[in-house]
C-alpha positions in Angstrom: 4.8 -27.6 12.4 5.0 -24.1 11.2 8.9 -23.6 12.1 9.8 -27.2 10.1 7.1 -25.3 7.3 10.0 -22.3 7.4 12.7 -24.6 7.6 11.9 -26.6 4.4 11.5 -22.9 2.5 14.4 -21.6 3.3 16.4 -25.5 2.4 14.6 -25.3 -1.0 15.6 -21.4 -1.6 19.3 -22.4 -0.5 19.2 -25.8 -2.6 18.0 -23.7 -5.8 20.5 -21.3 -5.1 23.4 -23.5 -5.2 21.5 -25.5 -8.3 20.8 -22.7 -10.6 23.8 -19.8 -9.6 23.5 -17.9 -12.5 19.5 -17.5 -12.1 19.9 -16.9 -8.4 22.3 -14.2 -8.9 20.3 -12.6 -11.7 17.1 -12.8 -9.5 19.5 -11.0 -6.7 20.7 -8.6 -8.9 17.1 -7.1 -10.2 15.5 -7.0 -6.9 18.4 -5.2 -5.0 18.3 -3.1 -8.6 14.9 -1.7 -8.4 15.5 -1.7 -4.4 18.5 1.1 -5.2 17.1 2.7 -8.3 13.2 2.6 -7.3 12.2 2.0 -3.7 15.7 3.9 -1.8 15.2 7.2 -3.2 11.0 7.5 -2.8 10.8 5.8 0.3 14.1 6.9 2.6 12.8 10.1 3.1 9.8 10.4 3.8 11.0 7.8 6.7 13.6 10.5 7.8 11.3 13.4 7.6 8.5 11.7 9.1 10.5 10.4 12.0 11.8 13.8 12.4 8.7 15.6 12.6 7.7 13.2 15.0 10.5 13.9 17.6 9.7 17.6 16.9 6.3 17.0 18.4 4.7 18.1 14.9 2.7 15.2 14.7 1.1 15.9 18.1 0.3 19.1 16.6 -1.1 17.5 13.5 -3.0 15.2 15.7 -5.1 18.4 17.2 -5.9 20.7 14.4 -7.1 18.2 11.9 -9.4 16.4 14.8 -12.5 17.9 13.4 -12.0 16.3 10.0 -10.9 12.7 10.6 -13.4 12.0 13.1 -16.2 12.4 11.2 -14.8 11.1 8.6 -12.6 7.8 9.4 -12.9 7.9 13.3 -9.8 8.2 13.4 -7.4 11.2 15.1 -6.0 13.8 13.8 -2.5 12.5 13.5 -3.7 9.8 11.3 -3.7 12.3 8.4 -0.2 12.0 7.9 -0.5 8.3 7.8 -3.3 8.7 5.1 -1.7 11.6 3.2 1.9 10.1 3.2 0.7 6.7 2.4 -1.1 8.0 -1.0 1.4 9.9 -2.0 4.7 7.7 -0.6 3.6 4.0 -1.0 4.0 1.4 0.8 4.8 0.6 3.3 5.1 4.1 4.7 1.9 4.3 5.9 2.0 1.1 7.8 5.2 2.6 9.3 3.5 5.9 10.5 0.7 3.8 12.2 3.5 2.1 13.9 5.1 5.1 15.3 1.6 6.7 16.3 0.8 3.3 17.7 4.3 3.4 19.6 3.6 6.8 20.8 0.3 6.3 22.0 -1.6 8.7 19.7 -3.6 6.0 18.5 -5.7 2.9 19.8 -4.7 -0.9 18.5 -8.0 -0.8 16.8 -7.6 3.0 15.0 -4.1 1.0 14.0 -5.3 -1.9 12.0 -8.1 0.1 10.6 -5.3 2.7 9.9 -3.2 0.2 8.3 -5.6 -1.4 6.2 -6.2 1.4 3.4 -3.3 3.9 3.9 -0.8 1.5 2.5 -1.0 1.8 -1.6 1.2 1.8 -4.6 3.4 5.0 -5.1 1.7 7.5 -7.9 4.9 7.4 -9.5 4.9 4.0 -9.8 1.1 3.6 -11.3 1.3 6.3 -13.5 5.1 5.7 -14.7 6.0 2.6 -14.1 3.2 0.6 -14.8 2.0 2.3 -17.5 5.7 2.2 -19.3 5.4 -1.7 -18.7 2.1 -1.9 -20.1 3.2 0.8 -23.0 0.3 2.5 -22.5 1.0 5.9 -20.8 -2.8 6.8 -21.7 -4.2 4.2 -19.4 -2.1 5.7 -16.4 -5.3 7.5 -15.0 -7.6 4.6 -15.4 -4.7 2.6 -13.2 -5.1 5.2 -10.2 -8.9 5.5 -10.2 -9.1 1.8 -9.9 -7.2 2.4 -7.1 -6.9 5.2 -4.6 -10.7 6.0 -4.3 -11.4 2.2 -3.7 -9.0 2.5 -0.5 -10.5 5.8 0.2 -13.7 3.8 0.1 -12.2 1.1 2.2 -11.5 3.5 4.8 -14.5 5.0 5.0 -16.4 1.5 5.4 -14.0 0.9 8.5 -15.2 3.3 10.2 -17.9 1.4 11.3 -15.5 -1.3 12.3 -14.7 1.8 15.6 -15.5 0.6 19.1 -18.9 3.1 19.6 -18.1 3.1 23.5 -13.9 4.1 23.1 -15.5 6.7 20.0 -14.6 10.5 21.4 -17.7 12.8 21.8 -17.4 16.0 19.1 -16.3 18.7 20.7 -16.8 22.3 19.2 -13.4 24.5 18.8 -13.3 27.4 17.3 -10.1 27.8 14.3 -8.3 29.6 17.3 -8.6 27.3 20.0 -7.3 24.5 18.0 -4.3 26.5 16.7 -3.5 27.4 20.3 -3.8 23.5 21.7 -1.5 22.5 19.0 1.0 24.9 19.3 1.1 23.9 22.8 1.4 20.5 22.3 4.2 20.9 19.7 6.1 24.1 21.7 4.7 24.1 24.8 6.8 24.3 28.5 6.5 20.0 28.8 7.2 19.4 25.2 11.1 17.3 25.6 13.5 18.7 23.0 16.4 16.3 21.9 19.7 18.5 20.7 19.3 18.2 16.9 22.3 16.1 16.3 20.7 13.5 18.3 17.5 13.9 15.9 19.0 13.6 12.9 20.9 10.2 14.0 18.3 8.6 15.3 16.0 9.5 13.0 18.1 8.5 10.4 19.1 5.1 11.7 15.4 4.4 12.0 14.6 5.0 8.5 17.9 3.1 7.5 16.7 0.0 9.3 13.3 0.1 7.8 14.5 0.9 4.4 17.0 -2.3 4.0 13.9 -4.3 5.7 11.9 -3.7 2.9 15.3 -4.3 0.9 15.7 -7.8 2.3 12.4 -8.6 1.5 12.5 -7.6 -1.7 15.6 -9.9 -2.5 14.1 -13.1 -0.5 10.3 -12.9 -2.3 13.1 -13.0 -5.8 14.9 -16.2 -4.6 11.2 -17.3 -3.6 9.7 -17.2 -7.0 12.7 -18.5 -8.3 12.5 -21.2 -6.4 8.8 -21.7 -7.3 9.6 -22.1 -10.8 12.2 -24.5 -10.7 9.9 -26.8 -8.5 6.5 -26.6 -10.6 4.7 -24.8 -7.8 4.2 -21.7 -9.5 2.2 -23.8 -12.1 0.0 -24.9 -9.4 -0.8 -21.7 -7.9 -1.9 -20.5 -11.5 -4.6 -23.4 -11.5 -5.2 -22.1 -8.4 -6.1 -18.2 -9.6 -8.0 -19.3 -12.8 -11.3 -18.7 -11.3 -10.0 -15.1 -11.2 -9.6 -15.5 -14.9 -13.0 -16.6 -15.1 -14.9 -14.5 -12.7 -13.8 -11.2 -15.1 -13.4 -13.2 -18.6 -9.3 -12.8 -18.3 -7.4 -15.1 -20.3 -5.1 -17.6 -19.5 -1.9 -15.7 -20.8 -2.0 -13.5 -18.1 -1.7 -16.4 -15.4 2.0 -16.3 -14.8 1.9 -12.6 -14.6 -0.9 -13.1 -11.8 0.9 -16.0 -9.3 3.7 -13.9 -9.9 2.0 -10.6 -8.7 0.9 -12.6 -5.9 4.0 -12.7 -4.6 6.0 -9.8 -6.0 4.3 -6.5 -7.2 6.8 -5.3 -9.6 8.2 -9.0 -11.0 4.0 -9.5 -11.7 4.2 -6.6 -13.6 6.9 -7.1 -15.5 5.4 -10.9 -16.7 2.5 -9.2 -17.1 4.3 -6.8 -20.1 5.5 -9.4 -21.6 2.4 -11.9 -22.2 0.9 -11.7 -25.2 -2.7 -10.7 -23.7 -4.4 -8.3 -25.4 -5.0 -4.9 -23.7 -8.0 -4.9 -22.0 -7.0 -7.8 -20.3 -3.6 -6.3 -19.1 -5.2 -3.6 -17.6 -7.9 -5.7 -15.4 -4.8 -7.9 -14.4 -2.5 -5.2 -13.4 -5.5 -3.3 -11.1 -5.7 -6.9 -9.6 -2.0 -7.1 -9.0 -2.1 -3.4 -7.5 -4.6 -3.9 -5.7 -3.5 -6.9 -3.6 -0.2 -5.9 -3.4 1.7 -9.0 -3.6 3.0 -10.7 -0.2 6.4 -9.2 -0.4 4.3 -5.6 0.8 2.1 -7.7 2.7 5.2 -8.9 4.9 7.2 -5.7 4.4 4.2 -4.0 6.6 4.1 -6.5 9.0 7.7 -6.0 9.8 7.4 -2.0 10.4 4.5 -3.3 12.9 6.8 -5.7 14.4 7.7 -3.4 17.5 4.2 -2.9 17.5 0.8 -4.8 19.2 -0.8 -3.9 15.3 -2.1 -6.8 13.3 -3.3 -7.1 9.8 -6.5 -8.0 11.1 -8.4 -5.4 8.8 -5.5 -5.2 6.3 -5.6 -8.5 4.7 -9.6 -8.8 4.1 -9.1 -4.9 2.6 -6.7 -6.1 -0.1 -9.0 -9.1 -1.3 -11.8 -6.7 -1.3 -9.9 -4.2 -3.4 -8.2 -6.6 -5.8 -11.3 -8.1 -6.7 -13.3 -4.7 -6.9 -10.8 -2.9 -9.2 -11.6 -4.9 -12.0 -15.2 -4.9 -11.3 -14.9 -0.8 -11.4 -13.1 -0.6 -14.5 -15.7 -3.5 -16.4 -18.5 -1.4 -15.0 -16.9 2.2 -16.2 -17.0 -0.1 -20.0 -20.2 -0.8 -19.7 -21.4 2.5 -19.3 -19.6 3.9 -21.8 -17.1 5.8 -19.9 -14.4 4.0 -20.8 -13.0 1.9 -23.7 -10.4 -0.8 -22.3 -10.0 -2.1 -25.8 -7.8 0.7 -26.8 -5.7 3.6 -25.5 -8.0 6.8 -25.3 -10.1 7.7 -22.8 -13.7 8.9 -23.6 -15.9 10.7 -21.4 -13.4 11.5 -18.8 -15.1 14.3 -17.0 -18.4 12.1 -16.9 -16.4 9.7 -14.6 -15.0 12.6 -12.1 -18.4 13.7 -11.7 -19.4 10.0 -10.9 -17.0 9.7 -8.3 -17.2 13.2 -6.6 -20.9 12.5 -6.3 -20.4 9.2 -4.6 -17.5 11.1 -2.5 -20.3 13.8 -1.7 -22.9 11.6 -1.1 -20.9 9.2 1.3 -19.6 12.4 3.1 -23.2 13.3 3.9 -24.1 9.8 5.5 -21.0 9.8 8.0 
């Protein structure tokens, strides 16, 4: 049943196709656009440096010194860092790609994986603060985009850490600064430590990021077609009847429904709806942390793929973008109410009240690890 289910999606996307040319080839043209002008240049490489390092044995390294730090903290190696650090800053789905190649090399467990997975895979900084906020014309709100965002996954991360087997969870183990210098230069340049020629590197580290970049390519240009193909048959409608309990839940209104079935799918094309509704600001603001923070099912199957090779699930993932999309909104209503924040217009009172919110929760969820 669930092959004839793909089989009567892809019919429809090729009967629309030959139906509506014109809008299919426009549809083509701005994903494979933002593809080459937006996600080719951020993500290729990090994917070629990181796959690099890896074959260096630099992540091995990475994996040892910052032990001490991610255990208590995530349960989670050392090597994870890089997943966390380049996941934040990259976007996805970079970090689901570094937990696939720790997974791969056996420097994580299946279950450090998912839980890896789940919160290390955001939207790109550049992309909050620039490209979003240029959408939304409203650079000002840029900083109330990424709070809604990245400590909530931090959060998220930190609540998973309970999710760790207790009986596979490592004992501490105290080691002085030089001991753990010394194991992880040894693990990166030691005597048993394989080193390719650096030709060989640089090809087949550069392949592998090729073939994951035009993945995420591919999927970009079929989740186009897809809500093209939605509109044209009324379903899109359908799933905005679907999402108006959203609406209701955080008093959005119904202008900003296309820009959320939209989003569901496709990140970026929910965005763009969502500049171009007539809603008033507040309520392009809750809807865009929504969008961000579920991601849109084009990321959600873009991650999957870089797991493909891989026995990773979105076990945790999934449930961890539900949670955040619906919390986002919550934070920001609840930053109104307390007077940090006024989402009716573009300034941003009380800013340093809010830091010291959140670095008091980070401080005081630190101390109950």
């Amino acid at each position: 049943m669930l092959n004839l289910f793909r089989i009567l999606i892809s019919l429809t996307i090729f009967w629309t196709m030959l139906q509506q040319p014109q809008a299919a080839l426009l549809a083509a043209q701005n994903a494979l656009g933002s593809w080459w002008r937006n996600v080719l240049p951020a993500l290729l490489p990090f994917f070629i440096l990181t796959e690099f390092l890896s074959r260096c044995g630099f992540i091995r390294a990475l994996s040892i010194w910052l032990e001490p730090i991610m255990q208590p903290l995530f349960r989670l190696p050392g090597a994870a860092a890089l997943g966390i650090i380049l996941g934040f800053f990259a976007g996805s789905p970079t970090g689901g790609a570094i937990a696939g190649q720790l997974r791969n090399q056996q420097l994580i467990s299946r279950n450090e994986g998912e839980r890896l997975t789940a919160f290390c895979n955001n939207a790109g900084p550049l992309y909050v603060m620039i490209t979003v906020t240029a959408a939304l014309q409203q650079p000002a709100l840029g900083i109330w985009l990424a709070l809604a965002h990245y400590p909530l996954n931090l959060l998220l991360g930190l609540l998973l850490r309970f999710f760790a087997p207790k009986e596979n969870s490592p004992q501490p183990q105290t080691q002085s600064i030089r001991q753990l210098l010394a194991a992880g230069w040894q693990a990166a340049f030691g005597q048993q430590t394989k080193v390719q020629p650096l030709s060989q590197m640089l090809k087949e580290s550069s392949f592998k990021a090729l073939t994951n970049i035009g993945m995420i390519g591919a999927f970009m240009l079929i989740f186009s077609l897809l809500l093209l193909t939605l509109r044209q048959t009324g379903l899109l409608s359908l799933l905005q009847i679907l999402l108006q309990p959203i609406c209701q839940l955080f008093g959005l209104p119904n202008t900003v429904l296309p820009a959320l079935s939209e989003g569901f799918f496709e990140m970026t094309l929910g965005i763009d709806t969502l500049a171009a509704s007539a809603a008033p600001l507040q309520a392009k603001l809750l809807c865009a942390v929504i969008i961000l923070g579920w991601s849109g099912l084009s990321i959600h199957t873009q991650i999957a793929g870089v797991l493909n090779e891989t026995d990773l699930t979105l076990k945790y993932y999934l449930p961890c973008r539900l949670l955040h999309c619906l919390a986002a909104p919550a934070l920001l209503l609840g930053c109104q109410k307390f007077g940090l924040i006024n989402i009716g217009s573009s300034t941003l009172p009380e800013t340093n009240s809010l830091f010291g919110i959140l670095h008091l929760l980070g401080l005081a969820q630190t101390f109950n690890v």
